[in-house]
Each structure stands twice: as C-alpha cells, then as structure tokens.
N, C-alpha and C positions, 0 to 999 in steps of 0.2 A: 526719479533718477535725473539729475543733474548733465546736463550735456560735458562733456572733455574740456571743449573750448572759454567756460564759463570759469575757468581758475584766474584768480589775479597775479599781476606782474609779481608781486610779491611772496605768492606761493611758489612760482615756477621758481623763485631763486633761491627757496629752503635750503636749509643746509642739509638735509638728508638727500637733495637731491642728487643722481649720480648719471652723467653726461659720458658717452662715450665717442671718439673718432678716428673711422677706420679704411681704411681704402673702399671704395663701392665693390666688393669684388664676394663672390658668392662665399670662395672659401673662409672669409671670417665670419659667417653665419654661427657656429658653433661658440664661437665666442662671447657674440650675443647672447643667444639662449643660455649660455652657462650662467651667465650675471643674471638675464632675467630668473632664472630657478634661484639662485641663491638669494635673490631680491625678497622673491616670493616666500624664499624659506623662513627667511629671517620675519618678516611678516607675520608669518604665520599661517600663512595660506593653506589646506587642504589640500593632499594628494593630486586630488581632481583640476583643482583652479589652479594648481600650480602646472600642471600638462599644458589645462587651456592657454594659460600666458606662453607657455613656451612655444605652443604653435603657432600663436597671433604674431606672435617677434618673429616668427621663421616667416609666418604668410607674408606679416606687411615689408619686411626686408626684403625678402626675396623677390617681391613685386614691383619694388623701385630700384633695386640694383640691376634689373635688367635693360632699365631706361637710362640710367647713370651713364653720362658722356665719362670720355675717358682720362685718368685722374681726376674723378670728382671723388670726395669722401663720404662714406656715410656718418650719419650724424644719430645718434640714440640719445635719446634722456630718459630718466625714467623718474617720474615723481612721484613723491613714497607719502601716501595720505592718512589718514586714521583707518580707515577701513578700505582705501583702495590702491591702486599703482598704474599711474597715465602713463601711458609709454607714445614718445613721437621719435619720430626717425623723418629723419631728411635728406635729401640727396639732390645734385642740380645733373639737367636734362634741357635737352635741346629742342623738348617739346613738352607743352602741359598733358603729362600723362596719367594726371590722377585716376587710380583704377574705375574703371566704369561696376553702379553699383548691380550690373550684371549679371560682371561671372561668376565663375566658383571660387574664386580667393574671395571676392569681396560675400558671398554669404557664410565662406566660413569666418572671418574676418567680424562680421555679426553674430553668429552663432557662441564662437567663442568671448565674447565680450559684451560687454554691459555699454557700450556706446561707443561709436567709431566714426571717422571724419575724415577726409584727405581735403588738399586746398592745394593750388600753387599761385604762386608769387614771382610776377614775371622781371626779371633783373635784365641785366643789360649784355649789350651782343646777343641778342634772343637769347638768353638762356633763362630759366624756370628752374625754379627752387619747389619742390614736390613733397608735401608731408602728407602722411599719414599720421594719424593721433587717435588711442583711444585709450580705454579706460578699464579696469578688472576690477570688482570689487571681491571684498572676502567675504565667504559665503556664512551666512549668519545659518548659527549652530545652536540649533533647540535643545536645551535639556530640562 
C-alpha cells in the first residue's frame, strides 16, 4: 500500500478532482459527508466503504474545526483514483494541532482507512495551516 502523500503535483490537479470551501464551522459537516457518499457512489464503492469514508470525513473534519481560529475556512479535496479516493481537509489554527496519534479519532481515523497523515505548516502571524490526508481504497471483490 502506497502512502497518501506519495501522489504527484500532477495527479492532485486531475480533472476528476473535486475541491470544496466552507466556513470551519461544525454545521457544514453534513455537506461534506454528502459529497463524500456520492463520491464514493459514483466510484463504485461498496455499502461498507462507502460508511467508512463517510465517517473518516466526519472524524478528520470535525477534529480540525474545533482548532480553526475564527473565520478560518475549511478546505476539502477529494482525489478520485482507479481504485481509490484521498481525501485532505485543511484548516488554519493558532497552534500545530495535528491530532495526537493517541486518541480515539485518530484510531478510528486508521481503522477506517487504508493510510492516514496529518502535518502542519506553519505561516505567518503564528498561524499553522493543519491537514489531515488520507486514503480509501475500493475493496477488491472475489468472484
């Protein structure tokens, strides 16, 4: 399995790619997860994988919009692979708060994904730009 972070400049700018941005604010969570399900649909993804993605979009959203200084945006991409769909979300914060890999987001966050990463990037006026990033693949189907 291939790490998230190993795509080139060139993939992240596919044209299937699809970019979302929304206020950092919990109540457009549902917004998210509705893209990522219909992401997933169109995909092709299974019942099952299609749940998991939607919860990892809930997990790692809602773990960074609680850090999101105020008027920061959040930032979603989701890149649509042959057999998988990266999804990164970013959000700026007034401290590097990448999830510690700890708690219980971050092993559900593993659980439901096939590879996951956070990083921050520290900008200016202290502020830190905070992603999470990872990866779903579609689950290969024996017949």
């Amino acid at each position: 399995m291939a790490d998230p972070q190993q795509r080139t400049e060139s993939e992240l700018g596919a044209k299937d790619d699809i970019e979302m941005r929304l206020g950092a604010n919990l109540v457009h969570l549902p917004i998210v997860r509705a893209v990522a399900v219909n992401i997933a649909m169109r995909a092709d993804f299974d019942v099952d994988a299609i749940s998991d993605l939607e919860l990892a979009v809930d997990e790692a959203c809602s773990s960074l919009i609680t850090h999101a200084v105020a008027g920061s945006v959040l930032s979603c991409r989701f890149t649509i692979g042959a057999d998988d769909i990266m999804f990164t979300v970013t959000i700026t914060s007034s401290e590097d708060v990448r999830p510690s890999e700890s708690t219980f987001g971050w092993r559900v966050l593993t659980t439901l994904t096939d590879g996951v990463s956070s990083w921050a990037d520290r900008l200016e006026d202290s502020l830190h730009q905070v992603h999470i990033e990872f990866v779903k693949r579609r689950p290969v189907v024996m017949r």
